[in-house]
LOTIFI-881208 format. One record per residue (C-alpha): x, z negated, y negated; residue number from 1; residue in three letters. Coordinates in steps of 0.2 Angstrom, whole numbers. Each point is the difference from the previous one (the first is absolute). Layout:
[[X; Z; Y]; NUM; ALA],
...
***
This chain:
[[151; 14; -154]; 1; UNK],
[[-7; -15; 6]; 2; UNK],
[[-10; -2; 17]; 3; UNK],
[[-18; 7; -3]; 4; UNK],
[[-17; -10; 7]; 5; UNK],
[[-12; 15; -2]; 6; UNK],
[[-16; -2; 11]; 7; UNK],
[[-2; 17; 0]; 8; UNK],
[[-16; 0; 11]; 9; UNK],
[[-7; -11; -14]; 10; UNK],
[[4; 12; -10]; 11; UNK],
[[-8; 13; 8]; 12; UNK],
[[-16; -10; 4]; 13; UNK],
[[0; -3; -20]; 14; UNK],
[[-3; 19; -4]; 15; UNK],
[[-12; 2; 14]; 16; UNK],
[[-10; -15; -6]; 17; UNK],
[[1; 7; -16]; 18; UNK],
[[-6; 18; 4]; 19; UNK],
[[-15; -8; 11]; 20; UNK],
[[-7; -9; -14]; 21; UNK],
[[0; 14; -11]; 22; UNK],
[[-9; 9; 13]; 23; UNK],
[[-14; -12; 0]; 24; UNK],
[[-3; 0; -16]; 25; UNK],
[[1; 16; -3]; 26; UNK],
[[-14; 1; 15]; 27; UNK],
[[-10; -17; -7]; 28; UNK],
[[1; 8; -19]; 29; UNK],
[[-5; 16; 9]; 30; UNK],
[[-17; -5; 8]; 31; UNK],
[[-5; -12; -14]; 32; UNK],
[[2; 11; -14]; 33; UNK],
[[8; 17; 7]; 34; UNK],
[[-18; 7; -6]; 35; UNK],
[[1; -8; -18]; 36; UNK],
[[19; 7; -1]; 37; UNK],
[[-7; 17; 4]; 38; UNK],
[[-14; 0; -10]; 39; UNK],
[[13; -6; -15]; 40; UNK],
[[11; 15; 4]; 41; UNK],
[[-13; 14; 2]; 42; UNK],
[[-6; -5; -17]; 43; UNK],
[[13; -6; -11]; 44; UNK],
[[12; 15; 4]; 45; UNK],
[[-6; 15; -9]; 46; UNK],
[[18; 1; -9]; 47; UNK],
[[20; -4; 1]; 48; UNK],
[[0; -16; -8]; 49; UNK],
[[-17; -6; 5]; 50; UNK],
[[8; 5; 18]; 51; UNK],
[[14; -10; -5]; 52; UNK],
[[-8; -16; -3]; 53; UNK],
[[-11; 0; 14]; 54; UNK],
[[13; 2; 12]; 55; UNK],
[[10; -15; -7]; 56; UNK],
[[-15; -11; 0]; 57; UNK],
[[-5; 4; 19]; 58; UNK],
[[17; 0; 6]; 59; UNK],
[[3; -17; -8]; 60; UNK],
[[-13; -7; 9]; 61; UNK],
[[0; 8; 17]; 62; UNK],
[[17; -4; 1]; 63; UNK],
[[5; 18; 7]; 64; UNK],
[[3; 16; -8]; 65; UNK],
[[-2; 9; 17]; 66; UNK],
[[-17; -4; -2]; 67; UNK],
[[-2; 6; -15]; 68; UNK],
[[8; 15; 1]; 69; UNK],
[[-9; 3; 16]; 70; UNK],
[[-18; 0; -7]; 71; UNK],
[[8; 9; -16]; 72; UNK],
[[4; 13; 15]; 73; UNK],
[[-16; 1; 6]; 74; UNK],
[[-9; 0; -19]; 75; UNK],
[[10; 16; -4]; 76; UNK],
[[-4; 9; 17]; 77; UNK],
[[-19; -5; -4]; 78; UNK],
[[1; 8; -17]; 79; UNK],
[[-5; -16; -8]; 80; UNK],
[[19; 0; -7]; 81; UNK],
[[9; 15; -6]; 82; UNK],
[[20; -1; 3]; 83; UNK],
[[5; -4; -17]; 84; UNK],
[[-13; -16; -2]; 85; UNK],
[[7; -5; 18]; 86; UNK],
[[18; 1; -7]; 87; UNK],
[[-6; -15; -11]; 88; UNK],
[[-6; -10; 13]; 89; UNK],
[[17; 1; 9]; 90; UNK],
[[10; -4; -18]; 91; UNK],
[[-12; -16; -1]; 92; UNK],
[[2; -5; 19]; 93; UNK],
[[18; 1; -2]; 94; UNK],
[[-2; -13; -15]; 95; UNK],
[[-14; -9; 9]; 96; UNK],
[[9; -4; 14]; 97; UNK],
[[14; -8; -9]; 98; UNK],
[[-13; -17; 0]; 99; UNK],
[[3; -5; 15]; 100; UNK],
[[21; -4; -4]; 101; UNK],
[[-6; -9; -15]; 102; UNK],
[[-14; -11; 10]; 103; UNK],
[[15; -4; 13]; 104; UNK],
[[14; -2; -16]; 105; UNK],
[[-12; -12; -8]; 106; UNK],
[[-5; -11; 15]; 107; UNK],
[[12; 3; 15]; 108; UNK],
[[14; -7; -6]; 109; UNK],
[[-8; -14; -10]; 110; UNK],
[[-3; -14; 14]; 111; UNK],
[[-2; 0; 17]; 112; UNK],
[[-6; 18; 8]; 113; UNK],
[[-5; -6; 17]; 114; UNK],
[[-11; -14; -6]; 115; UNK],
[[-10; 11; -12]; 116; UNK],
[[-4; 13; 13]; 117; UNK],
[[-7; -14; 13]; 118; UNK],
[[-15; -2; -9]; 119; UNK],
[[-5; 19; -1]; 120; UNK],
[[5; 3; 18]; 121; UNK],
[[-9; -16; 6]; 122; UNK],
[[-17; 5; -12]; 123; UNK],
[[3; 18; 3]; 124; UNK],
[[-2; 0; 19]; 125; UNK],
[[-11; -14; 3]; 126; UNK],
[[-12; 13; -12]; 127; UNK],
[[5; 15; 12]; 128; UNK],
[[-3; -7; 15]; 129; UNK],
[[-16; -11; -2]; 130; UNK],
[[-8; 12; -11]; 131; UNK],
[[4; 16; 8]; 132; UNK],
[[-20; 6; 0]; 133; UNK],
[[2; -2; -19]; 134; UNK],
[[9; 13; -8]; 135; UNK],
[[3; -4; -15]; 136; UNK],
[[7; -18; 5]; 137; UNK],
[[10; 7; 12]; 138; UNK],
[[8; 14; -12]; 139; UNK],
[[1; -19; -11]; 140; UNK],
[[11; -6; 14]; 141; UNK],
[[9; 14; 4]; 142; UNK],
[[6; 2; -19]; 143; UNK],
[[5; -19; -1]; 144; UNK],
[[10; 6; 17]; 145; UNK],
[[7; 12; -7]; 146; UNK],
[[6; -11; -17]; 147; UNK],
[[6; -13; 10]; 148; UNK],
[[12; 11; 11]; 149; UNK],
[[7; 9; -16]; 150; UNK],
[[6; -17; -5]; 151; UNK],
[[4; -7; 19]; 152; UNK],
[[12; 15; 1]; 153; UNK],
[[6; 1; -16]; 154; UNK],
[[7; -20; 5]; 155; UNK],
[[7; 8; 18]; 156; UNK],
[[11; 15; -11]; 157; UNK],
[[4; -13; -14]; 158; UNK],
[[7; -17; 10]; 159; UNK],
[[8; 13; 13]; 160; UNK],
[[10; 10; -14]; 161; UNK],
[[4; -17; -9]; 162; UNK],
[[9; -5; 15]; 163; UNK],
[[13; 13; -1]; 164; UNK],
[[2; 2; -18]; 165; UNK],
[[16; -14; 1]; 166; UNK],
[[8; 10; 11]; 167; UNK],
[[-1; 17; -8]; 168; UNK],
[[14; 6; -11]; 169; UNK],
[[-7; 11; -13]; 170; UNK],
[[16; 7; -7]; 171; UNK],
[[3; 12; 14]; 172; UNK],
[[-14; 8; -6]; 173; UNK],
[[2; 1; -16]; 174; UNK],
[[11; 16; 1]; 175; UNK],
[[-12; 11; 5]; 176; UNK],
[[-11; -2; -14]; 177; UNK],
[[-21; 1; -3]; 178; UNK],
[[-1; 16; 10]; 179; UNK],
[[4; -10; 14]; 180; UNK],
[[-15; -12; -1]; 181; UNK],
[[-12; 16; -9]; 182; UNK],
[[4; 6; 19]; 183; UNK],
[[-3; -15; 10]; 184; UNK],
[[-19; -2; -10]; 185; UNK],
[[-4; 17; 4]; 186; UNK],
[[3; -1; 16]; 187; UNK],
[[-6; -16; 4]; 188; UNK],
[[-18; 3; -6]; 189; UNK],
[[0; 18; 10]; 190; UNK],
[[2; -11; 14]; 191; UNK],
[[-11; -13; -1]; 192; UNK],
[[-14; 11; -10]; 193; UNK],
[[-4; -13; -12]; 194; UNK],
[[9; 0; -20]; 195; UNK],
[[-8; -16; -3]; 196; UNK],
[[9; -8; 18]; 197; UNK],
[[16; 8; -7]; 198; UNK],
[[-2; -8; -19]; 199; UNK],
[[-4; -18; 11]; 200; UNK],
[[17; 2; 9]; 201; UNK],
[[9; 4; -16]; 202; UNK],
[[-9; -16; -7]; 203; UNK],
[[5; -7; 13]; 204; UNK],
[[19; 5; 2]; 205; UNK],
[[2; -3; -21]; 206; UNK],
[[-8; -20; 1]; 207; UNK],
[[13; -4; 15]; 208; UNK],
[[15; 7; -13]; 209; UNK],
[[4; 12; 13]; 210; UNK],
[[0; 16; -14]; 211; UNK],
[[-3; -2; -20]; 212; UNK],
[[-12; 7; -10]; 213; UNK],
[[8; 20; -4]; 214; UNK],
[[1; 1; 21]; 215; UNK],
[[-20; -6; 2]; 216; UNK],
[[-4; 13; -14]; 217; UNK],
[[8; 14; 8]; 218; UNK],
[[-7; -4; 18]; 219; UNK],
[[-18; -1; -11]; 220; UNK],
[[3; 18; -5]; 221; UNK],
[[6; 3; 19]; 222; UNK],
[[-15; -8; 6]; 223; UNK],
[[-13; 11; -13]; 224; UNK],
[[9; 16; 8]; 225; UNK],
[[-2; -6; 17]; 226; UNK],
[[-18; -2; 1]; 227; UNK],
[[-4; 19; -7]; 228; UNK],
[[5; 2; 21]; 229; UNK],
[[-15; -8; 6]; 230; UNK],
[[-10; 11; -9]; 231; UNK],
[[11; 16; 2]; 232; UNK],
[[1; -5; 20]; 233; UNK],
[[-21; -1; -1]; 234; UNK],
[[-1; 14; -9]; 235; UNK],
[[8; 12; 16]; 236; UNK],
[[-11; 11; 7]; 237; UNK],
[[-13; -3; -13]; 238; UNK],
[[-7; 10; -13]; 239; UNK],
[[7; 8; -14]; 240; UNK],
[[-8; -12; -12]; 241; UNK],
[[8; -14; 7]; 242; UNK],
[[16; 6; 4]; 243; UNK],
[[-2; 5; -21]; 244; UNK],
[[-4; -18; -2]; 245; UNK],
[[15; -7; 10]; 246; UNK],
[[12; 13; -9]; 247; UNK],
[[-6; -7; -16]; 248; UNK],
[[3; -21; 5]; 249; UNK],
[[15; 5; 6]; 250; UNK],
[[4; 10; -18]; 251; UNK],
[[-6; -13; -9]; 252; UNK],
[[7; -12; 9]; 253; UNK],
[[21; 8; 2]; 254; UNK],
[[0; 7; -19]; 255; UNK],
[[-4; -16; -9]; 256; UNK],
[[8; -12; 15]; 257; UNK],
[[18; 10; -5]; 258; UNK],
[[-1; 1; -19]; 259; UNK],
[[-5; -18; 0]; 260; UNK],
[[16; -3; 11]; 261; UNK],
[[12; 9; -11]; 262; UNK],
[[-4; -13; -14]; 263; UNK],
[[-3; -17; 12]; 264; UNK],
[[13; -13; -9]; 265; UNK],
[[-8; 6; -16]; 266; UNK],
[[-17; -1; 4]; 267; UNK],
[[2; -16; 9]; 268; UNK],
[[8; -8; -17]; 269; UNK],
[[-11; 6; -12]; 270; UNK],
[[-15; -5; 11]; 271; UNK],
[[6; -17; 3]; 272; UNK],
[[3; -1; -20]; 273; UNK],
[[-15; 6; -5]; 274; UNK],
[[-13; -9; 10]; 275; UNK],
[[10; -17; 0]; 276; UNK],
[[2; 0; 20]; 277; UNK],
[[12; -13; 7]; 278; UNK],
[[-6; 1; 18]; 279; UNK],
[[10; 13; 10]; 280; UNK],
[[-16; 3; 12]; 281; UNK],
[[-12; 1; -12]; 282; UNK],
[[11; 14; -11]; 283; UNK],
[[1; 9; 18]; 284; UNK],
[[-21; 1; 2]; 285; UNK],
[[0; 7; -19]; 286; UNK],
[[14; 11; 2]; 287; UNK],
[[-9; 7; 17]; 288; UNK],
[[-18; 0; -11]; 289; UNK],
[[11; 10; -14]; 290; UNK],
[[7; 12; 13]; 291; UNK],
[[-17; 5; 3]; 292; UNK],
[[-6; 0; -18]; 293; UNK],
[[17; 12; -3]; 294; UNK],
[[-6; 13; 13]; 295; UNK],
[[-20; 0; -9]; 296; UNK],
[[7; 2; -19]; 297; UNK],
[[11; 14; 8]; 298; UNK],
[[-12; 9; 8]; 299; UNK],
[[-16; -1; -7]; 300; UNK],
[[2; 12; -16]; 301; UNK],
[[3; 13; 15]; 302; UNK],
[[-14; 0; 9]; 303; UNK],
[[-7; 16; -2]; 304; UNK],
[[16; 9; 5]; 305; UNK],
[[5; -11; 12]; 306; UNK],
[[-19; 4; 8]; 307; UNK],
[[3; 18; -2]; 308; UNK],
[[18; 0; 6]; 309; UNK],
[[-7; -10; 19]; 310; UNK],
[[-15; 12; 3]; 311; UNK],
[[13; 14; 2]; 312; UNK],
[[10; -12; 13]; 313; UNK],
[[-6; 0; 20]; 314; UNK],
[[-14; 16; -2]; 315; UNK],
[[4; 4; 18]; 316; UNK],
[[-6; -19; 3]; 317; UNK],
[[-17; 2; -6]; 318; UNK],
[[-12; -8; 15]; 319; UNK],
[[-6; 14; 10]; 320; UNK],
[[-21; -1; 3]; 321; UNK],
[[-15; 9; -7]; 322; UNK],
[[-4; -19; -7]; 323; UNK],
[[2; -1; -17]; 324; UNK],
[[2; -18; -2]; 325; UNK],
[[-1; -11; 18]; 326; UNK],
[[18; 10; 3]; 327; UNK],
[[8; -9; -13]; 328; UNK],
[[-9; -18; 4]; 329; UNK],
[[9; -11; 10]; 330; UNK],
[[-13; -12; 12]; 331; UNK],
[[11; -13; -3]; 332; UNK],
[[-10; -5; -16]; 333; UNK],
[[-19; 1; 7]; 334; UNK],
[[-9; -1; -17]; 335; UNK],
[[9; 15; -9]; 336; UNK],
[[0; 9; 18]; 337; UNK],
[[-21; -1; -1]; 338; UNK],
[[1; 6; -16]; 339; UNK],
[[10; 17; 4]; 340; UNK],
[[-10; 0; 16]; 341; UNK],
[[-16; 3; -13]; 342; UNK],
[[7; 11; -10]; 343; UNK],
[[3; 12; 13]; 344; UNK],
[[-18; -3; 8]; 345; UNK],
[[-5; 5; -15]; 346; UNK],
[[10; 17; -1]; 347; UNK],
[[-6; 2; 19]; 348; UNK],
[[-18; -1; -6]; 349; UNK],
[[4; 13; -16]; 350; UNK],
[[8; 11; 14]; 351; UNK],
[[-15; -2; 13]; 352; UNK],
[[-12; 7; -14]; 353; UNK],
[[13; 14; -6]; 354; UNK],
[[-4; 5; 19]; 355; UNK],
[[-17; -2; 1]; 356; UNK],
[[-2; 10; -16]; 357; UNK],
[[12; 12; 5]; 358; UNK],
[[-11; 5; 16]; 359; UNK],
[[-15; -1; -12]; 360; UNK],
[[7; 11; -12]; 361; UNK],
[[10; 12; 11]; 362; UNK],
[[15; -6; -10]; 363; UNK],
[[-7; 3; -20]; 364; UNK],
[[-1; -15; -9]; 365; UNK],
[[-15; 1; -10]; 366; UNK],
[[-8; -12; -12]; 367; UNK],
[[7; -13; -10]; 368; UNK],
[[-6; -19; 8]; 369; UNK],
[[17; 0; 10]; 370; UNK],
[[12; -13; -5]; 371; UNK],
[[19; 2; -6]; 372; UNK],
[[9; -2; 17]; 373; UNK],
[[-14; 9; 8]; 374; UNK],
[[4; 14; -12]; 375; UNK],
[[19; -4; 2]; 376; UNK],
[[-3; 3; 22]; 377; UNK],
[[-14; 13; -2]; 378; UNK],
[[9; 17; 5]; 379; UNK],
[[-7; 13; 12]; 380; UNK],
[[14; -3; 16]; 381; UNK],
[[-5; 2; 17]; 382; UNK],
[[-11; -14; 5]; 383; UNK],
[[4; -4; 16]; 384; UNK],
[[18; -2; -6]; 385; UNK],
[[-9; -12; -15]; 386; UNK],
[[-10; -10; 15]; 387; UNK],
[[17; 0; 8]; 388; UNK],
[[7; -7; -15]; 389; UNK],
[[-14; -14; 1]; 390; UNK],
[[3; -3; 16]; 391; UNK],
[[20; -3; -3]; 392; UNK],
[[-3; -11; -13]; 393; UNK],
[[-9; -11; 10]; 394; UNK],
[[11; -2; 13]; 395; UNK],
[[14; -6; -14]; 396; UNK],
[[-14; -12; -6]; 397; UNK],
[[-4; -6; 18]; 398; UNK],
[[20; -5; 3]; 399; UNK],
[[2; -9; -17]; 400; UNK],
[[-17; -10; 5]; 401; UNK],
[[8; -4; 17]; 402; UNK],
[[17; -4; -9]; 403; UNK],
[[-10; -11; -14]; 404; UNK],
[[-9; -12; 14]; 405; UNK],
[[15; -5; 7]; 406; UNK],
[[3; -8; -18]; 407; UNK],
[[-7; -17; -7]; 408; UNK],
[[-18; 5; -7]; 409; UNK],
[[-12; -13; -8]; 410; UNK],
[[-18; 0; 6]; 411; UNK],
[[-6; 12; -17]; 412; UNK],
[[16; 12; 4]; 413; UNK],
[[-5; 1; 19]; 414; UNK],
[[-18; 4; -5]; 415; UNK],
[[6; 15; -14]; 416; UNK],
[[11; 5; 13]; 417; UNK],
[[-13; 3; 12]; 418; UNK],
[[-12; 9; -13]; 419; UNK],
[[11; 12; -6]; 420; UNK],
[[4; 4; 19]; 421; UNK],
[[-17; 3; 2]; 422; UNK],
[[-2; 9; -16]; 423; UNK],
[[12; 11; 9]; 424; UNK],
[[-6; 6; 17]; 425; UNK],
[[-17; 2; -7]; 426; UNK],
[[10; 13; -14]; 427; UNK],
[[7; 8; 16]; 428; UNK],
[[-17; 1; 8]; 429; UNK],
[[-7; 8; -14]; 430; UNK],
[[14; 13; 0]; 431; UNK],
[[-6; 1; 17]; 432; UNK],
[[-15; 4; -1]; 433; UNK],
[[-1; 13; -13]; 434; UNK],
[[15; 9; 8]; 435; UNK],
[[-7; 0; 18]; 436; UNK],
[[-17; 13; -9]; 437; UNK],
[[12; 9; -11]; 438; UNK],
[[1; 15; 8]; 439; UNK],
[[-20; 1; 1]; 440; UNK],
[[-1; -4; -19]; 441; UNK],
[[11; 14; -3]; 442; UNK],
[[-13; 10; 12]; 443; UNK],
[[-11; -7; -10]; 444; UNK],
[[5; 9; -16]; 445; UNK],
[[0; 17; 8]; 446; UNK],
[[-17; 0; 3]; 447; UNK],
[[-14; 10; -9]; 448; UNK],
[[-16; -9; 9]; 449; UNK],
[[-9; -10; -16]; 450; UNK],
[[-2; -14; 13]; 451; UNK],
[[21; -3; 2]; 452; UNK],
[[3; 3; -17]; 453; UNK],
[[-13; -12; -6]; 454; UNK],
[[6; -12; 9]; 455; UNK],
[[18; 2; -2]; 456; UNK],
[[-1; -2; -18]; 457; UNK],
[[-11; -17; 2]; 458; UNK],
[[14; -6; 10]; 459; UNK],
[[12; 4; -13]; 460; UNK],
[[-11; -6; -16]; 461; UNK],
[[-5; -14; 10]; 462; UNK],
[[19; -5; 4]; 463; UNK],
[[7; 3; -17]; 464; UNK],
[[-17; -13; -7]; 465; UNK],
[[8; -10; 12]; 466; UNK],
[[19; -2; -3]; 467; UNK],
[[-6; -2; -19]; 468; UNK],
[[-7; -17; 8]; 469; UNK],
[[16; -4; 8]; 470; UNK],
[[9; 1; -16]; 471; UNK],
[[-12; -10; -10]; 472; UNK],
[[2; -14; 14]; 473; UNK],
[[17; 1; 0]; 474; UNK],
[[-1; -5; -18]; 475; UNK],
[[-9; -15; -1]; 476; UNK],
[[8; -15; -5]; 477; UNK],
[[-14; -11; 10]; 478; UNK],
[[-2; 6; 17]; 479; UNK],
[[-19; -4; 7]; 480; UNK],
[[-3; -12; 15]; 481; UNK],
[[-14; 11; 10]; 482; UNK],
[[4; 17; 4]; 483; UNK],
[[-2; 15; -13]; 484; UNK],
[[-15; 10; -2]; 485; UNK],
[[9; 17; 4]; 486; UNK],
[[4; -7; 20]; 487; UNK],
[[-17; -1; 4]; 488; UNK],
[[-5; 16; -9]; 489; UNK],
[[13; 9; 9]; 490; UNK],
[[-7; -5; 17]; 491; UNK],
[[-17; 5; -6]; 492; UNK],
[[7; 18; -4]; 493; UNK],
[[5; 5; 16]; 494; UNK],
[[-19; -5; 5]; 495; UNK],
[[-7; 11; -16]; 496; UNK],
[[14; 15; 5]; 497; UNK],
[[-6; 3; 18]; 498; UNK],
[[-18; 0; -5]; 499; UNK],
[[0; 11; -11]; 500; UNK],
[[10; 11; 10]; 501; UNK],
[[-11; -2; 14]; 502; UNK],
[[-13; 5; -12]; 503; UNK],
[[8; 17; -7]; 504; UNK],
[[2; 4; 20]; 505; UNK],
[[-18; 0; 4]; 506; UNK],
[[-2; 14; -15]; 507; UNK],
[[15; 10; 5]; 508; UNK],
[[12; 3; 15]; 509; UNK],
[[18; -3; -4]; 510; UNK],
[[15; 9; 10]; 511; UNK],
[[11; -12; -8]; 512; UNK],
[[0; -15; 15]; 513; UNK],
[[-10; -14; -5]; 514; UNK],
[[10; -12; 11]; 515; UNK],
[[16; 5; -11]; 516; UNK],
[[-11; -4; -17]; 517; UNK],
[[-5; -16; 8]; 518; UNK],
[[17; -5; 1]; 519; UNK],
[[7; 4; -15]; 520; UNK],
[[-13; -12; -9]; 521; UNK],
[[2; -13; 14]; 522; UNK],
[[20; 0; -4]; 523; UNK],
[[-1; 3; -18]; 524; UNK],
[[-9; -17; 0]; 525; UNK],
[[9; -6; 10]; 526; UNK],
[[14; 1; -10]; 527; UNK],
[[-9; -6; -15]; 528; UNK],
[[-3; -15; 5]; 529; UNK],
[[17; -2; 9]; 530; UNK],
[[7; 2; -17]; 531; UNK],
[[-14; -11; -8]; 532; UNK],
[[6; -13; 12]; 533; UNK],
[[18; 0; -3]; 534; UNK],
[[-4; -1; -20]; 535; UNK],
[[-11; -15; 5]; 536; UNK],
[[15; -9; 8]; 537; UNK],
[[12; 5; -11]; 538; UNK],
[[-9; -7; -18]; 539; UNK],
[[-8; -16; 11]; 540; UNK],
[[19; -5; 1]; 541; UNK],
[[5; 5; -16]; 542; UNK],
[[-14; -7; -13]; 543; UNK],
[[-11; -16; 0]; 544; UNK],
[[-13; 2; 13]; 545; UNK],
[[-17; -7; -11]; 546; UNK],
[[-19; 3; 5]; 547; UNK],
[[-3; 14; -14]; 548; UNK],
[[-8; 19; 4]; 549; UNK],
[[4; 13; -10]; 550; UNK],
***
């Protein structure tokens, strides 16, 4: 062998350049059009092979899989996806992010790298640093950053490989076969975390002539294999939903990455035949697009089973909480974290009224204006074990809000957040409220005086007339601008409530205390409007605020 001149720190600067451009844009593309991408995949996902288009469009232009997958993560734990539909956004992002080895096949090895990522670097951060008070220009820069340091490290990995290909003897390789360069792919990208940095070295490696065409293949298959690690190493710890989603890359990912291997040489040939390909680096991008493709056609027609067979894997790793949705939200993705976060305010409104009816009712549900999940919670349990409930389910919302602050919210997302916060301690107060007289309403019921009784069932008509208000608020699709009628007739009642008890006392003497009928109707009043308030500050966040009364 003759004397090798590998720059290895070259080399190595190459893939870190690389991996850092692909982080910016993937943070550029993110804050310029993360929202639209999001809005694109809550929508367009409500089956497999809608799943499995979306994920290849978004993946092919974010650039990054691991985003995609992320936010596909966070829909399923939301609700928004179930796990078969987020099984198609993985097969496309597979397939999606395939895009970025044909962008640096077609342009990196055409002409001079390092003179085409100059003007993108030089553009990109004169626009990040001059107009870093303008976000959008600034995320403008930061992607043509990013484009430009792809290609600047792409240029470092490929003159620094092309230096040492003269002094590389391949036919002591030969002996060992494919396996030897499935192995080398696999590993390579578990290192570096990145597939697409791999496929760039293997681009790289096959244009210098250090290996031929069956040795990139196999280190492509390698390389697809590889990358189900990052996912399987983010998917420790986590719940069971993603560790089923990470289980299912790396299935999809091992099974068709093998078969495919079996038949390389005859793959390679008939592909090469078929669609006329002369360019060795060109037939490796399609052979690592058709790799991908392989793994969809295999396992699409199994969906369903292949859903049923992962909701029976990590049971034991189902996320522990009385949350119903927050617990399987990552923060890391703010907008789909705010809409858990909702969700589960509402369930914490439906369970404050299944307590305030409970203490109402003595624990029969009676009547028919409740609604579904109301009906669903509604059970006669012991109520301070249902406020304690309440109050433990705040304090699982109050460390996911602390969580999702230290995360990048927009001016609207900040304002929702704090909302639904406040829609939440004012729930809480209202539990409150009604639980701190409890014991006296239940007094209340045992008492024979007409003057008790009349007034305990006013309270109870008075709160069911009530709540039927709160529902028919709840579902308006254009929220009002001034405060409803109902708040300021609530504060009128409690004015109407003592008078008239003041005026039944001057007609009879009660040995009921008065000062424990007074507070009942203050805090029952209370916590009406508490619960008034945090309805008002959950739909003012959720609807268009317009100058309308009902």
């Amino acid at each position: 062998m003759d004397q090798i001149d590998f720059d290895f720190w070259k080399f190595f600067a190459g893939i870190g350049i690389f991996l850092w451009g692909i982080f910016h844009l993937e943070n550029a593309i993110k804050e310029i059009g993360g929202t639209s991408f999001r809005q694109l995949m809550h929508r367009f996902t409500d089956s497999p092979w809608k799943g499995i288009l979306i994920g290849t469009l978004v993946t092919a232009i974010v650039q990054s899989s691991s985003l995609v997958t992320l936010m596909t993560l966070a829909f399923l734990g939301a609700g928004v996806l179930n796990l078969k539909n987020a099984l198609g956004v993985v097969l496309g992002a597979n397939l999606g992010t395939t895009a970025t080895a044909w962008i640096v096949a077609t342009l990196g090895f055409k002409f001079s790298v390092e003179a085409f990522s100059l003007p993108f670097l030089g553009i990109g951060i004169f626009l990040f640093l001059i107009f870093s008070n303008r976000p959008y220009l600034k995320n403008l820069g930061a992607f043509a950053i990013g484009f430009g340091l792809l290609f600047l490290g792409l240029d470092f990995m490929k003159t620094s490989i092309e230096a040492i290909a003269a002094g590389i003897d391949m036919e002591k390789f030969q002996g060992y076969g494919s396996w030897l360069y499935l192995i080398i792919g696999m590993v390579l990208t578990a290192l570096i975390q990145s597939s697409s940095a791999s496929i760039v070295i293997v681009l790289s490696t096959m244009n210098a002539g250090i290996i031929g065409l069956t040795e990139g293949a196999a280190m492509v298959i390698g390389a697809n294999i590889g990358t189900t690690f990052t996912i399987g190493i983010g998917s420790l710890g986590g719940t069971a939903d993603k560790k089923r989603l990470a289980f299912a890359h790396f299935l999809f990912n091992v099974v068709s990455g093998i078969l495919v291997f079996f038949f390389l040489d005859w793959i390679l040939m008939i592909t090469m035949k078929w669609f006329s390909i002369s360019d060795a680096l060109m037939e490796l991008v399609f052979f690592n697009t058709f790799l991908n493709a392989v793994g969809i056609i295999m396992f699409y027609p199994f969906m369903n089973q292949l859903d049923g067979f992962l909701k029976k894997l990590f049971v034991k790793d189902e996320p522990q909480g009385i949350s119903k949705y927050i617990k399987n939200v990552s923060p890391k993705v703010p907008s789909v974290a705010l809409e858990a976060l909702e969700k589960e305010i509402l369930l914490a409104y439906e369970s404050t009224v299944n307590f305030i009816v409970n203490v109402l009712e003595n624990g029969e549900l009676k009547g028919n204006t409740m609604s579904i999940w109301r009906k669903i919670l509604y059970q006669p349990v012991d109520l301070l074990e249902e406020y304690g409930m309440i109050k433990k389910l705040e304090d699982e919302i109050t460390k996911y809000h602390i969580l999702l602050q230290e995360e990048f919210l927009s001016e609207k997302e900040a304002q929702k957040l704090t909302s639904l916060m406040l829609a939440m301690r004012t729930l809480v107060f209202a539990a409150k409220d009604i639980k701190d007289v409890m014991h006296n309403i239940r007094d209340m019921e045992d008492e024979e005086d007409r003057v008790v009784v009349d007034l305990h069932g006013k309270i109870k008509t008075y709160v069911v007339s009530f709540l039927e208000k709160m529902d028919a608020y709840i579902k308006l699709e254009v929220v009002p601008k001034d405060e409803p009628m109902w708040i300021f007739e609530n504060s009128k009642q409690y004015k109407n409530w003592i008078s008239e008890l003041y005026a039944d006392l001057k007609l009879q003497e009660l040995e009921f205390p008065v000062s424990t009928l007074n507070n009942v109707i203050k805090q029952v009043i209370s916590g009406l409007d508490n619960l008034g308030s945090s309805v008002i500050h959950w739909k003012h966040q959720k609807k268009e605020v317009i100058d309308v009364m009902p």
